[in-house]
C-alpha positions, -999 to 999 in steps of 0.1 A, spaced: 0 0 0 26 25 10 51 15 -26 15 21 -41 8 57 -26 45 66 -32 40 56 -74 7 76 -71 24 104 -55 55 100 -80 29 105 -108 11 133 -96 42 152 -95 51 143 -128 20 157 -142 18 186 -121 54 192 -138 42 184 -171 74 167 -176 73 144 -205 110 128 -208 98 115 -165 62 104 -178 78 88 -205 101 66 -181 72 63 -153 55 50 -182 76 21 -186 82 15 -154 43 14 -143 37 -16 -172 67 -33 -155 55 -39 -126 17 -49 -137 -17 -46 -137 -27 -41 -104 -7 -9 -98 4 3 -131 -27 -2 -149 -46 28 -132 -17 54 -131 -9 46 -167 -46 58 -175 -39 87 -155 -6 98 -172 -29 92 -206 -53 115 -197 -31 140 -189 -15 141 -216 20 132 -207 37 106 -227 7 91 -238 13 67 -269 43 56 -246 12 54 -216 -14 38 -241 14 10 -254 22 2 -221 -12 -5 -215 -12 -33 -243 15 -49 -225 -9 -58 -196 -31 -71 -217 -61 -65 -199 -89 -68 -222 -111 -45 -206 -90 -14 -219 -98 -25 -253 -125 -4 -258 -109 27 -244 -79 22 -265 -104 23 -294 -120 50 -282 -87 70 -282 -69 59 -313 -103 63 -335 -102 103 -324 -84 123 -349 -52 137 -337 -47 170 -349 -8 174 -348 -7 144 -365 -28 140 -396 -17 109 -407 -15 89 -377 20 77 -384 36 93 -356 10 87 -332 -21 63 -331 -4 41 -354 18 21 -328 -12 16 -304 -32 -2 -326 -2 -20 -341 3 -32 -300 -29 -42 -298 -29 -67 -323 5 -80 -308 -4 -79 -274 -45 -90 -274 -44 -112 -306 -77 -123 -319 -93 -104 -290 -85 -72 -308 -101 -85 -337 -138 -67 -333 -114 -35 -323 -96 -33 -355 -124 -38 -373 -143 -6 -357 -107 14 -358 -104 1 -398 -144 12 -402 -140 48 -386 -105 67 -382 -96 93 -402 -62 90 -404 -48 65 -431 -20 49 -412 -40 45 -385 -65 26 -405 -32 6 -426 -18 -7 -393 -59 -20 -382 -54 -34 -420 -25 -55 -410 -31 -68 -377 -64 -84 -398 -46 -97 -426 -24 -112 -401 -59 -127 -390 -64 -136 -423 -95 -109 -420 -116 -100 -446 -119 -63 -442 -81 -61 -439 -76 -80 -471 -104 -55 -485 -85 -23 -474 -53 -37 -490 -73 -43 -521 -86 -6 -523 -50 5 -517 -37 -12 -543 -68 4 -566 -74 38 -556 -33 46 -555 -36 68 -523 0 84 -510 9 53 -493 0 30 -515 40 20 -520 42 16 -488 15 -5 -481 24 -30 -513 61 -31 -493 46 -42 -461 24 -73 -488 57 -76 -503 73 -83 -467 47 -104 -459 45 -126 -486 78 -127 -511 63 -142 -536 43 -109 -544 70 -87 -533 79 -78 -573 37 -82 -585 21 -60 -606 -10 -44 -599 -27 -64 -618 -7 -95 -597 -14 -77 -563 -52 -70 -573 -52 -112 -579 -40 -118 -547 -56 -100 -529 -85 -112 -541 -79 -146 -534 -69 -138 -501 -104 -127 -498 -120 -155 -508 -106 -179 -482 -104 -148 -451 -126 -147 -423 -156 -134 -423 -171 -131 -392 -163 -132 -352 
């Protein structure tokens, strides 16, 4: 109790500070020592703002499912310093995959369905293709189609993936993806 008052107290001052270079190390030290006690300062240092992708990360790492709809809730709101979501949202979601597995499934789904930033949907994409997913396979697919500013780097990341497209076409790509499709899940 008193090692939990003392990391409560530690944060506080941190945020009262605003000092993100400490919130980014409480950060990490909070998911090291679990759930029980991290979990709850970690949401605090979130929601104020302080080293939060490094807060919202570390979350993943306790794998608690019931943040799973909070961490949607977060990465599906548009962040305004970073368009794209390549420098922000981006590596949350790509945790959550990682860290939940097919319990992120329905999440990266809703993420894919309603963000606004393209890397932010791309990295939803991939954790479900590596599902074998339908609606990632169907955002890779509309990628390769609709030639969007990352399309190159989204046909690198298939490439990666799968070596035997890594040189494809379009026309190759748009075939494999749609096979892809035809054998990817479907449903919960």
């Amino acid at each position: 109790a008193q090692i939990e008052h003392g990391l409560e107290t530690e944060v506080d001052f941190v945020i009262g500070q605003k000092n993100e270079n400490a919130a980014q190390w409480l950060a990490q030290f909070l998911a090291s020592i679990g759930s029980v006690a991290g979990r709850p300062l970690l949401w605090k240092l979130a929601e104020a703002r302080l080293a939060t992708e490094q807060s919202l990360n570390c979350l993943t790492w306790l794998r608690d499912p019931s943040d799973l709809p909070r961490l949607t809730a977060i990465v599906e709101q548009k962040d305004a310093s970073d368009p794209s979501g390549y420098d922000s949202h981006a590596s949350v979601v790509g945790d959550m995959q990682t860290n939940y597995g097919s319990l992120a499934r329905p999440y990266l789904r809703d993420i894919l369905a309603s963000s606004k930033q393209p890397f932010v949907r791309a990295t939803a994409a991939q954790g479900l293709v590596e599902m074998n997913d339908r609606p990632g396979w169907e955002f890779f697919l509309d990628v390769i189609r609709q030639r969007p500013f990352y399309r190159d780097e989204m046909a690198r990341w298939l490439g990666q993936k799968f070596p035997a497209i890594r040189s494809a076409d379009d026309a190759a790509l748009i075939a494999f993806l749609q096979s892809k499709m035809a054998t990817a899940t479907t449903q919960e």
